[in-house]
C-alpha positions as CSV (number, residue, x, y, z in Angstrom):
1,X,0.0,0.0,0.0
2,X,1.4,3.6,-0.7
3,X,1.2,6.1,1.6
4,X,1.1,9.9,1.0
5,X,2.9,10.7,4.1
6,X,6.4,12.3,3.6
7,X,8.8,9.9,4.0
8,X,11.6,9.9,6.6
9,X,14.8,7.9,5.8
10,X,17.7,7.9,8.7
11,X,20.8,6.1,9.1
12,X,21.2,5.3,12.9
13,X,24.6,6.2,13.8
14,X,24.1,6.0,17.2
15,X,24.8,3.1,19.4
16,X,22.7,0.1,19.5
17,X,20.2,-0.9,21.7
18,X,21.1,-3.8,23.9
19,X,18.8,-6.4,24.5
20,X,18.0,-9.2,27.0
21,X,20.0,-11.6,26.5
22,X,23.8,-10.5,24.9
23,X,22.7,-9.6,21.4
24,X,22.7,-6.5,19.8
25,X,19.9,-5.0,18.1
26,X,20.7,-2.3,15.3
27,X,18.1,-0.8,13.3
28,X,18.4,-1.2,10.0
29,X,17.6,1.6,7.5
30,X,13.8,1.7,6.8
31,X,11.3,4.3,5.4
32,X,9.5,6.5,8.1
33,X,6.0,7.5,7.5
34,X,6.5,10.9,9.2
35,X,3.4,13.2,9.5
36,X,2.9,16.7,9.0
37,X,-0.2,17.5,9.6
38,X,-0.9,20.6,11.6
39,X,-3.7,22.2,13.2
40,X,-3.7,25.8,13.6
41,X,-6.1,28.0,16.0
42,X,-4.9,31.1,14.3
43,X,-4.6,30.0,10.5
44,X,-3.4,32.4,7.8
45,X,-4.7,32.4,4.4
46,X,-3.2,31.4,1.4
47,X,-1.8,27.9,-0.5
48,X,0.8,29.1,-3.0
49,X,1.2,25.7,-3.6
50,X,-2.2,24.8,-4.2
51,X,-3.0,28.2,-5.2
52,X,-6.1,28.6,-2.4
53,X,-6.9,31.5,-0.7
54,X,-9.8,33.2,1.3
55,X,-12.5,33.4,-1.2
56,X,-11.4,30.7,-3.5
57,X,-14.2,28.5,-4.9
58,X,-13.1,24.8,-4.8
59,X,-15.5,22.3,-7.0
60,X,-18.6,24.1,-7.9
61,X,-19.8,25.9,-4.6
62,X,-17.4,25.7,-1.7
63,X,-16.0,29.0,-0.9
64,X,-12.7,29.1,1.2
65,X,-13.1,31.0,4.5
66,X,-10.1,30.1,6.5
67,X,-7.4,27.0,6.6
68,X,-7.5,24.7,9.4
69,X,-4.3,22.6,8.7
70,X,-1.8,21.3,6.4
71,X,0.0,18.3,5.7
72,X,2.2,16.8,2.7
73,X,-1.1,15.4,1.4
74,X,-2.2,19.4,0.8
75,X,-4.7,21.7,3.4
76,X,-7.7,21.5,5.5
77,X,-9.7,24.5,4.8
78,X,-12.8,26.3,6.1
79,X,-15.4,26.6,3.5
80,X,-19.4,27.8,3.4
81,X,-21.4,25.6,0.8
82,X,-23.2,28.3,-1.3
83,X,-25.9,26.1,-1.8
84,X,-27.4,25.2,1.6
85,X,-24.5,28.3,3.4
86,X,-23.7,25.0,5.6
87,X,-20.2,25.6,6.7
88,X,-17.6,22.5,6.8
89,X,-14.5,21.2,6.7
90,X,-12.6,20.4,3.3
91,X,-9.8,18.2,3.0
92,X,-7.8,19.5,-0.5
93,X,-5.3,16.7,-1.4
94,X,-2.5,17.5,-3.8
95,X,-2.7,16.6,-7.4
96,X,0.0,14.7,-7.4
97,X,-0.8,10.5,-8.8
98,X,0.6,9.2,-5.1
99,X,-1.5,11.5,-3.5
100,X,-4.6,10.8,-5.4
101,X,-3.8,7.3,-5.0
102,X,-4.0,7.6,-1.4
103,X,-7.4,9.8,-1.2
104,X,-8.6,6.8,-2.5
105,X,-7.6,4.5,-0.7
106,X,-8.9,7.2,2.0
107,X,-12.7,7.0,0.2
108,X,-12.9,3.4,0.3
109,X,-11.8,3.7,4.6
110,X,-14.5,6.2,4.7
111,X,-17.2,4.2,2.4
112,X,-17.1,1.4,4.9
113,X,-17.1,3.8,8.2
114,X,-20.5,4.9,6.6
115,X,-22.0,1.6,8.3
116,X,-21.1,3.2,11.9
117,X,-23.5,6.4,13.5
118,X,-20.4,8.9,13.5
119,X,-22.1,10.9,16.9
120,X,-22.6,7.2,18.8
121,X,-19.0,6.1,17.7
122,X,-17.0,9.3,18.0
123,X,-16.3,9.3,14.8
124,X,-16.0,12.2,12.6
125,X,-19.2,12.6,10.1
126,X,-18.4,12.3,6.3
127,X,-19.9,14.4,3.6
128,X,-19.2,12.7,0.3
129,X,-16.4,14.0,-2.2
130,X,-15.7,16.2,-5.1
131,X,-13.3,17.1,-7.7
132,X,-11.7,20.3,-7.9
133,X,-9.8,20.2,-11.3
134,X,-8.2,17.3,-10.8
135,X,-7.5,17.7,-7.1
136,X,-9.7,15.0,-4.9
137,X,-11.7,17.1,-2.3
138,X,-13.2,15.2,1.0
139,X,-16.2,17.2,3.0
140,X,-16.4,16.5,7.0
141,X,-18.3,18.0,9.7
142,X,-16.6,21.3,11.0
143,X,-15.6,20.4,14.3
144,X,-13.7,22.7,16.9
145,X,-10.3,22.0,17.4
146,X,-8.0,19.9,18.0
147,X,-7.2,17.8,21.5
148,X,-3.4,19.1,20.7
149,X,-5.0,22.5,21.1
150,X,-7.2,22.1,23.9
151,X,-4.1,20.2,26.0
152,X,-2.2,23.6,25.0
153,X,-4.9,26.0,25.7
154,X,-4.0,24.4,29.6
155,X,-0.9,25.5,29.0
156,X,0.1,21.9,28.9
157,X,-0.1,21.4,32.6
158,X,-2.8,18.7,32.0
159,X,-6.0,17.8,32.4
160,X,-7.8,17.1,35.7
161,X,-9.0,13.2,36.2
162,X,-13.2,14.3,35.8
163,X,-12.0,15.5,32.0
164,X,-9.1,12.8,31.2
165,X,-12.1,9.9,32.4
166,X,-14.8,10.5,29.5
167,X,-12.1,11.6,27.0
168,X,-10.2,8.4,27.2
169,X,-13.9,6.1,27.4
170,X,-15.2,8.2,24.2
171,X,-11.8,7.1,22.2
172,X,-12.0,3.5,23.4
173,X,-15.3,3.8,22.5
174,X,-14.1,4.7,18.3
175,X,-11.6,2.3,18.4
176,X,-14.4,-0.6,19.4
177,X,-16.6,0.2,16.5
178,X,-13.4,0.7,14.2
179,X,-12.1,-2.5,14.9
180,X,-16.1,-4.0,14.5
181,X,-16.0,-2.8,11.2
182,X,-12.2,-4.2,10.7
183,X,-10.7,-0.8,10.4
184,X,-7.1,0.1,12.0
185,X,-6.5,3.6,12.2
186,X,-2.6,3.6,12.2
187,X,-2.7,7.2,13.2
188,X,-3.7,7.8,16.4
189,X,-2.4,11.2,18.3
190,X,-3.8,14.1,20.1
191,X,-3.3,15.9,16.8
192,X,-6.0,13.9,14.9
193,X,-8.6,13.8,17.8
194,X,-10.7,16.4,17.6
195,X,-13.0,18.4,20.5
196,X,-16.4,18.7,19.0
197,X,-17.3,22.2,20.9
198,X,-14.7,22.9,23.8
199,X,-18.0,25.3,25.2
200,X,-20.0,22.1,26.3
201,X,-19.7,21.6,29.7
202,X,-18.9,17.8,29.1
203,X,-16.2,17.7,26.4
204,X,-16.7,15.5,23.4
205,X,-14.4,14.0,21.3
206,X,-14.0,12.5,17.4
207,X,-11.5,10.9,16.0
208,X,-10.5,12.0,12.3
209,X,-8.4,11.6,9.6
210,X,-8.1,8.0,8.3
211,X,-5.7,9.1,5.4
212,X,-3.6,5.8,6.3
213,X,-6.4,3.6,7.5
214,X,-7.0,0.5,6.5
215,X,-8.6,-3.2,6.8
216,X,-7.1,-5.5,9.7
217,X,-7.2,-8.2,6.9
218,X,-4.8,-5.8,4.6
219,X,-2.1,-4.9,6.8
220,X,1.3,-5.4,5.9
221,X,4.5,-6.9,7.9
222,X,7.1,-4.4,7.8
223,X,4.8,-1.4,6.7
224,X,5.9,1.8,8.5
225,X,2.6,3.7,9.3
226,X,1.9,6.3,11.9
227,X,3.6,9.0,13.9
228,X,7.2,8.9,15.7
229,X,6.6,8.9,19.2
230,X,2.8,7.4,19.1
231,X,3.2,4.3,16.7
232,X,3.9,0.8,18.5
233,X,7.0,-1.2,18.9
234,X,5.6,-3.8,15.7
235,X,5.7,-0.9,13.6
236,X,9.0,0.4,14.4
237,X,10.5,-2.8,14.1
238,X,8.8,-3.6,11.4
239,X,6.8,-6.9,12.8
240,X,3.4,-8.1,11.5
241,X,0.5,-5.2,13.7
242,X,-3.4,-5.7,13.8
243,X,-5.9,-3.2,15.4
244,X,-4.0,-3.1,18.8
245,X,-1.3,-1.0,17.3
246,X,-4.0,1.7,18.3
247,X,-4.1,0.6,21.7
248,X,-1.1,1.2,22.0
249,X,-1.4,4.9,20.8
250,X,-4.3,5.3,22.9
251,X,-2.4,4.6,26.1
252,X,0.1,7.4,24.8
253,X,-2.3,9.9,24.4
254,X,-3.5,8.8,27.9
255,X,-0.3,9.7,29.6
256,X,-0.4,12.8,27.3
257,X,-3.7,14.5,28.2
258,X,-2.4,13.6,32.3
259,X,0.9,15.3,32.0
260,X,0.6,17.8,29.0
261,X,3.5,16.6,27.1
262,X,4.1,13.1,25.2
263,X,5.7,10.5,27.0
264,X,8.1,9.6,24.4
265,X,9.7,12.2,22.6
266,X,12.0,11.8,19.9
267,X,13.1,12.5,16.3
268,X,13.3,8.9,15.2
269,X,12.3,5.5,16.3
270,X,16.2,4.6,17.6
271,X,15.4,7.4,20.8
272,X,11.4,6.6,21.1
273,X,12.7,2.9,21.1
274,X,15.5,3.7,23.8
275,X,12.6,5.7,25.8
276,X,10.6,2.4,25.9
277,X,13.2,0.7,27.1
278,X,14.2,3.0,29.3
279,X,10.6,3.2,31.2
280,X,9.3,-0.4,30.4
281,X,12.3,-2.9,30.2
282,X,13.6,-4.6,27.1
283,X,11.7,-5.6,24.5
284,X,10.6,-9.2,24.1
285,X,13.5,-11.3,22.1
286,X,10.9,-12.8,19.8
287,X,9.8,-9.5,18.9
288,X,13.6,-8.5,18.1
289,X,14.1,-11.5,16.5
290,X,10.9,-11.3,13.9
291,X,11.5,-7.6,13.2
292,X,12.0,-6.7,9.4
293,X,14.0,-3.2,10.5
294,X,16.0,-5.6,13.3
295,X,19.7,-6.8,12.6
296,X,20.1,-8.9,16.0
297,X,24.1,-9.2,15.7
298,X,25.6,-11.8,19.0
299,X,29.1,-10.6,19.8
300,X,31.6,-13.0,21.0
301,X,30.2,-14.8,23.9
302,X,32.8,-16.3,26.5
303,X,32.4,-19.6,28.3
304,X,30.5,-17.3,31.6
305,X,27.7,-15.5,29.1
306,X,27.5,-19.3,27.3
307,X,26.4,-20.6,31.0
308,X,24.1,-18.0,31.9
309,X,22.2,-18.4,28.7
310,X,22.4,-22.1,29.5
311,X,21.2,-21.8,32.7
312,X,18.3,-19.2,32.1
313,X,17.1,-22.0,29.8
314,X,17.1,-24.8,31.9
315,X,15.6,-22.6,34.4
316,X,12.6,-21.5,32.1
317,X,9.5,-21.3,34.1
318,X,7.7,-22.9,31.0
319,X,8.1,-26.2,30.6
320,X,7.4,-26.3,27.1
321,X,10.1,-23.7,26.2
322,X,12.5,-25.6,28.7
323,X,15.4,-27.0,27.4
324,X,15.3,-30.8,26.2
325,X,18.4,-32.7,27.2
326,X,19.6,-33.6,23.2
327,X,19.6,-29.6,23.0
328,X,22.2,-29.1,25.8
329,X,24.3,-31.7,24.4
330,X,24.4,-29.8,21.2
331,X,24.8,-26.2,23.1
332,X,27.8,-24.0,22.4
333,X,28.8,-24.2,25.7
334,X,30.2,-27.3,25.1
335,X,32.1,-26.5,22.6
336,X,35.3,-28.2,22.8
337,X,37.7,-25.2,21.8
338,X,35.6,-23.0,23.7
339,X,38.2,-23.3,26.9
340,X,40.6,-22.6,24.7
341,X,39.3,-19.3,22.7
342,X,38.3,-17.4,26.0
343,X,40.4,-17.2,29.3
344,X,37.9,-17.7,32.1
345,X,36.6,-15.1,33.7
346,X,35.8,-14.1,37.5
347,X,32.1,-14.4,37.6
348,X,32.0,-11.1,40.3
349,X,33.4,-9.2,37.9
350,X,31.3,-6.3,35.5
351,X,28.6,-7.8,34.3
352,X,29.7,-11.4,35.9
353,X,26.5,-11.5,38.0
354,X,24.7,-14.6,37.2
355,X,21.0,-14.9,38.7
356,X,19.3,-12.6,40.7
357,X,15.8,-13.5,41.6
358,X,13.5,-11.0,43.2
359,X,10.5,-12.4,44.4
360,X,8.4,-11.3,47.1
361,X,5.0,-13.2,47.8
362,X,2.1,-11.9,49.8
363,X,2.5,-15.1,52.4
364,X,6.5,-14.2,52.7
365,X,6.1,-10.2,53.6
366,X,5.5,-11.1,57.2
367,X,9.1,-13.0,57.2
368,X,10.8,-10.0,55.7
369,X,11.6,-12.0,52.8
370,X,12.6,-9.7,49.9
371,X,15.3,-11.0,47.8
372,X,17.1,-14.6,46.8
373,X,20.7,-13.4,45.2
374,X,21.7,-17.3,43.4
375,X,25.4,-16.2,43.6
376,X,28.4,-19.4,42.6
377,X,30.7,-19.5,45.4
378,X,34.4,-18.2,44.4
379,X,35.2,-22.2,44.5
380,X,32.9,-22.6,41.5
381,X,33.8,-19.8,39.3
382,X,37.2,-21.0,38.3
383,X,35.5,-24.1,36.7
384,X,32.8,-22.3,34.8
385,X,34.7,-21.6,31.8
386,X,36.1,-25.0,31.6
């Protein structure tokens, strides 16, 4: 599927990401879907691009009053229908063949979204479509602004609990009947959540632009979709993603509307991905392991990090991914030159600690039972590199 989002290429030339176990993840080079699409509460006129400006007549009978964003696929603009003097919002995309390929694509999103009651499902309400020249015009309901906007307007301190409680139940709310309909969004962020009337004592919200929408049963493995800082860890590293990619942006947004500012900032998905590691722990292996935009590169491992991995799999709390006695006669810790490649090292030293195991049971609190440190005694750690 083509996108019309501007594409962001980087070459990571910072240092990798260090995983779980003593492997090396590197991101390879992939294509970033990078948006920019803004919302503006103070909006000057004028497209030289597009040449549009206050006053311009777009299709037949929508008159340009004021632009309410912009974006690489073209502008959001303020018009008044002539005909009925019904005032709404116009999405102009670009003339340009990827572009119009991707309005589309938008159409057929918005043709099946036509199924769910836009006011019940927080959804924003679709008008139809029209050509101007040979630009591809959609028509929306003109909502207020932007949940970016009304976040700012606090003066990004964030937003008290009673406001943050219906906000978040209304979006969950959208992303039910979008994922009843088989619809993933891939594009959740304050940006493109809108306040329907910021006067109402109980604010409302709708969720809008489903420019890189699409069917569950058409994603695809590996396709970079979304925002830096709100997409999901199976986007960035390029794993197959379903509907809960959105999930994950909706928790984002969560922490967002709290605190006022996102929780992971970054200008590619190397930082966002050191952020969530940083705040969360390291990623799953298998995800690391599956990822298209992964290079998982082992270093050199001595006979002490051969023992540990050995260990943690014997030790697997699942018996089914325990390991099976033919595998440890064929593990590399057996390796008969392996003595012989790598001097043995003191098991206390950096990074020589082998199992700590922190458990701490309800029934053991009374017992002041916190911590079980499995350290080999100094007897032991001469023979575990031979």
């Amino acid at each position: 599927r083509t996108h019309s989002r501007k594409l962001f290429t980087s070459t990571y030339a910072t240092p990798p990401l260090e995983t779980k176990t003593s492997s090396v993840l590197f991101l390879t080079n992939s294509q970033r879907k990078q948006t920019h699409y803004t919302m503006s509460a103070n909006p000057a006129f004028g497209s030289d691009e597009l040449g549009i400006s206050k006053g311009t007549i777009l299709g037949d009978h929508h008159m340009v009053e004021a632009f309410l964003g912009e974006g690489s696929f073209g502008v959001v603009t303020k018009c008044r229908d002539t005909k009925n003097n019904k005032t709404v919002a116009v999405k102009v995309n670009k003339s340009d063949p990827e572009i119009l390929l991707q309005a589309k694509l938008e159409i057929f999103i918005l043709e099946q979204l036509r199924r769910l009651d836009p006011d019940r499902c927080n959804i924003v309400e679709w008008n139809g479509y029209f050509l101007d020249g040979e630009r591809i015009c959609l028509n929306f309901e003109l909502l207020d602004q932007s949940l970016s906007d009304y976040i700012g307007d606090r003066n990004n301190q964030g937003l008290p609990m009673r406001e943050i409680r219906p906000i978040l139940h209304q979006l969950a709310n959208a992303l039910f009947h979008l994922g009843s309909v088989g619809i993933v969004h891939a594009d959740l962020k304050p940006v493109n959540i809108m306040v329907v009337n910021r006067s109402e004592s109980q604010v409302r919200v709708k969720l809008i632009d489903f420019g890189i929408a699409c069917n569950t049963s058409a994603v695809i493995p590996g396709d970079c979709v979304g925002t830096i800082g709100y997409c999901a860890p199976e986007i960035m590293l390029g794993t197959p993603y379903d509907e809960a990619i959105d999930m994950w942006s909706l928790g984002l947004v969560a922490v967002e509307l709290a605190t006022g500012v996102p929780l992971y900032p970054g200008e590619d998905d190397y930082d966002v991905l050191k952020f969530i590691i940083e705040t969360q722990g390291q990623l799953p292996d298998h995800l690391l392991e599956s990822g298209l935009y992964t290079d998982i590169r082992r270093g050199p491992e001595n006979g002490q990090t051969l023992f540990v991995r050995l260990i943690k799999e014997m030790l697997a709390l699942d018996a089914n991914q325990r390991i099976t006695p033919s595998e440890v006669l064929k593990h590399p810790f057996f390796h008969p030159g392996l003595s012989r490649r790598t001097p043995c090292t003191d098991m206390n030293s950096t990074g020589g600690e082998l199992l700590v195991l922190s458990q701490q049971p309800s029934s053991w609190k009374s017992h002041g039972l916190q911590k079980f440190s499995c350290i080999f005694p100094s007897h032991c750690r001469q023979s575990a590199c031979s």
